[in-house]
N, C-alpha and C positions, 0 to 999 in steps of 0.2 A: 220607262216614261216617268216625268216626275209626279208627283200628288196634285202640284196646283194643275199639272194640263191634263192629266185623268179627271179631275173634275170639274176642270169646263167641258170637257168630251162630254162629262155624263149631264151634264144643266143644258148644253145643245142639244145634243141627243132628244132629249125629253121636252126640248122647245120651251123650258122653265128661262126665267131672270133669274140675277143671282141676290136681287129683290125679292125674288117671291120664294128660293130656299130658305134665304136666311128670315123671312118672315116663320116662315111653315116650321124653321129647328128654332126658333126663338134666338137668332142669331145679332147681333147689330151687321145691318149691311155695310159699315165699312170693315168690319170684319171678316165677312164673306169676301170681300172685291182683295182683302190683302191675303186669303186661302189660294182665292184666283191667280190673283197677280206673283204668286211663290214668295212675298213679303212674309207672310205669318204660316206656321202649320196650327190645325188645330190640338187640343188636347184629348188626350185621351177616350173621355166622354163623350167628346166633339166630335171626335172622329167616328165612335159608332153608331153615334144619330145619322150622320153624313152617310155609313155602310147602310143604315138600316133603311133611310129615306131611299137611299137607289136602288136598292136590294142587290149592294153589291157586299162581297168580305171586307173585310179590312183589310187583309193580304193584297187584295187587289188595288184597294188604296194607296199603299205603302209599298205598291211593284214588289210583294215579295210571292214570290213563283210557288204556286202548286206544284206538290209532286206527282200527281195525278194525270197534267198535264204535260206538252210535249211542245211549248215555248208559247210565246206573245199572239201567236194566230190564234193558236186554242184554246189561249184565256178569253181572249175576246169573243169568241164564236160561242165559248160557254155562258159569256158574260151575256153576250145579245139575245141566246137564246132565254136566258134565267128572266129575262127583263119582258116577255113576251104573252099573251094570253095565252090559254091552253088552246087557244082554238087556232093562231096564229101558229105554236108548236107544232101542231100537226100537221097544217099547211108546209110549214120550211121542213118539217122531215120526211115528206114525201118529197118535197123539191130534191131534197140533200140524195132523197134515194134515185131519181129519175137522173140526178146530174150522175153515180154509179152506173145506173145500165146505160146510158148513152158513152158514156166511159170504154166498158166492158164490152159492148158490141162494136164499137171502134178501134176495138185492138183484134176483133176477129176476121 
């Protein structure tokens, strides 16, 4: 996935304008809207304000794959959970385990 559409993922996601990032990283918004639009990438620096403000890697900005991980489903499932309150965490990891034994007892 490229940079400019992971980062509108993450400004929808979050229900933000790309007004009120580039306010909140001291951006010019037509310099955000050409991040958006795959017109401009930012620089370096730019780039891990942008990591820091989503609380996402840089790697994940720049689609470069964790090794840890086991492709594009499990970045994301990491990424959504990284993004989450601690109270929400433990919500979706009981879900995650209830979607296993419904799982496990349908294969008996």
């Amino acid at each position: 996935m490229l940079f400019c559409d992971k980062l509108r993922l993450l400004i929808e996601e979050r229900n933000l304008t790309q007004k009120q990032v580039a306010k909140d990283l001291n951006i010019a918004p037509s310099t955000m809207g050409g991040y958006v639009q795959g017109m401009s990438q930012p620089d370096f620096d730019t780039l891990k304000r942008l990591a820091a403000y989503f609380d996402v890697s840089t790697d994940y900005l720049l689609d470069v794959p964790e090794k840890a991980t086991n492709g594009f489903m499990e970045d994301e499932l990491l990424r959504v959970f990284r993004s989450m309150t601690q109270e929400q965490k433990a919500i979706f990891v009981d879900q995650g385990k209830a979607f296993i034994r419904a799982n496990t007892s349908s294969k008996e």
